[in-house]
C-alpha positions in Angstrom: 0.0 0.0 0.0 1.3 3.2 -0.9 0.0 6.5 0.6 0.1 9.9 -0.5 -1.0 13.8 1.1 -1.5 16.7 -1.1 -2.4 19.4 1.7 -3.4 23.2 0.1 -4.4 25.1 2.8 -7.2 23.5 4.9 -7.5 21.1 2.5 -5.7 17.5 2.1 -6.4 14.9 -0.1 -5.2 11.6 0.4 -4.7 9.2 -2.0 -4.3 5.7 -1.3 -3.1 2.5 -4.2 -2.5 -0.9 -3.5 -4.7 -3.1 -0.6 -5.9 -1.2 2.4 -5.7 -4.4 4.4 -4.4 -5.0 7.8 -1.0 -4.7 7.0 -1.6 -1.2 5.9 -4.1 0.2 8.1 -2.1 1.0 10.8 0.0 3.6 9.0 -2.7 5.4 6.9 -4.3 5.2 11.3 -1.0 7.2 11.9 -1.4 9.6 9.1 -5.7 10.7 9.8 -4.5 11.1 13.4 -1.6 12.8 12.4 -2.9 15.5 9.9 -6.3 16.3 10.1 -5.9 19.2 12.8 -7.0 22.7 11.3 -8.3 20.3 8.3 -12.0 21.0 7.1 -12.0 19.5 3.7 -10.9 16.0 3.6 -10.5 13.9 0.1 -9.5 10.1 0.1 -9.1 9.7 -3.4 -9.2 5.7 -3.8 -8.4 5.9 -7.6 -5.3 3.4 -7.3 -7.1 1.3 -4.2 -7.6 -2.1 -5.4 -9.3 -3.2 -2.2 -10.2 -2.5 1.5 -10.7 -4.7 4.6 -12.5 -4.3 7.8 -9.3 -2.9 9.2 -9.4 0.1 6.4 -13.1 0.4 7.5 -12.1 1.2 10.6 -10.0 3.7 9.5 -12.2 5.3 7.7 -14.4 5.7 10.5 -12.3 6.9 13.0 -11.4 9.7 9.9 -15.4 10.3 9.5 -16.0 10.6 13.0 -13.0 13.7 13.2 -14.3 15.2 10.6 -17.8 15.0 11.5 -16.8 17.3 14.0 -14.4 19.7 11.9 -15.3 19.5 8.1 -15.9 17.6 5.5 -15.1 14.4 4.0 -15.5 12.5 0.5 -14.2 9.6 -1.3 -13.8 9.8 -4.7 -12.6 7.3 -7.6 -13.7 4.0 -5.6 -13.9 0.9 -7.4 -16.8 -1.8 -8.0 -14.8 -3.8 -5.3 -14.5 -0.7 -2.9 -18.0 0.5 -3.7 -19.6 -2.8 -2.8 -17.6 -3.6 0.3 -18.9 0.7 1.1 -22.7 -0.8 0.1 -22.7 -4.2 2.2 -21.3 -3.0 5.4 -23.4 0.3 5.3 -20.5 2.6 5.2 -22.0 4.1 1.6 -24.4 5.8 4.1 -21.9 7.0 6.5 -19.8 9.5 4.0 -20.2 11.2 0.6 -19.1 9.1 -2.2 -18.4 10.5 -5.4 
């Protein structure tokens, strides 16, 4: 997995490639706790993300739930595989997806 920040003001878009398993979770964890203060526009652009696990969900929530609280947040560019993993566990519901 390969992660990668594009921050322009108090905006930051971060694009992900590869698998978003549990192998990876932990350091994208590091980055949403890392540099999302004084964000209020958040992009995960999921272009290059081949697939995501319950340990990216849970990611993605814990991102959701900060920005909830802050700004905004969208996904853009997911996959089928993405997009029906988002519709199954509900999480299509929980943030924009564009």
């Amino acid at each position: 997995m390969k992660i990668e920040l594009n921050k322009n003001g108090n905006a930051l878009i971060i694009s992900v490639s590869g698998r978003l398993d549990i192998a990876g979770a932990p350091e994208l964890e590091k980055v949403v706790n890392s540099e999302l203060e004084g964000i209020t526009d958040l992009t995960f652009d999921f272009k290059e993300l081949e697939y995501i696990s319950s340990a990216g969900l849970r990611v993605l929530l814990i991102a959701i739930k900060k920005m909830n609280a802050q700004g905004n947040m969208v996904v853009k560019h997911a996959n089928d595989v993405v997009m029906e993993v988002f519709e199954v566990t509900g999480f299509i519901d929980l943030m924009n997806v564009e």
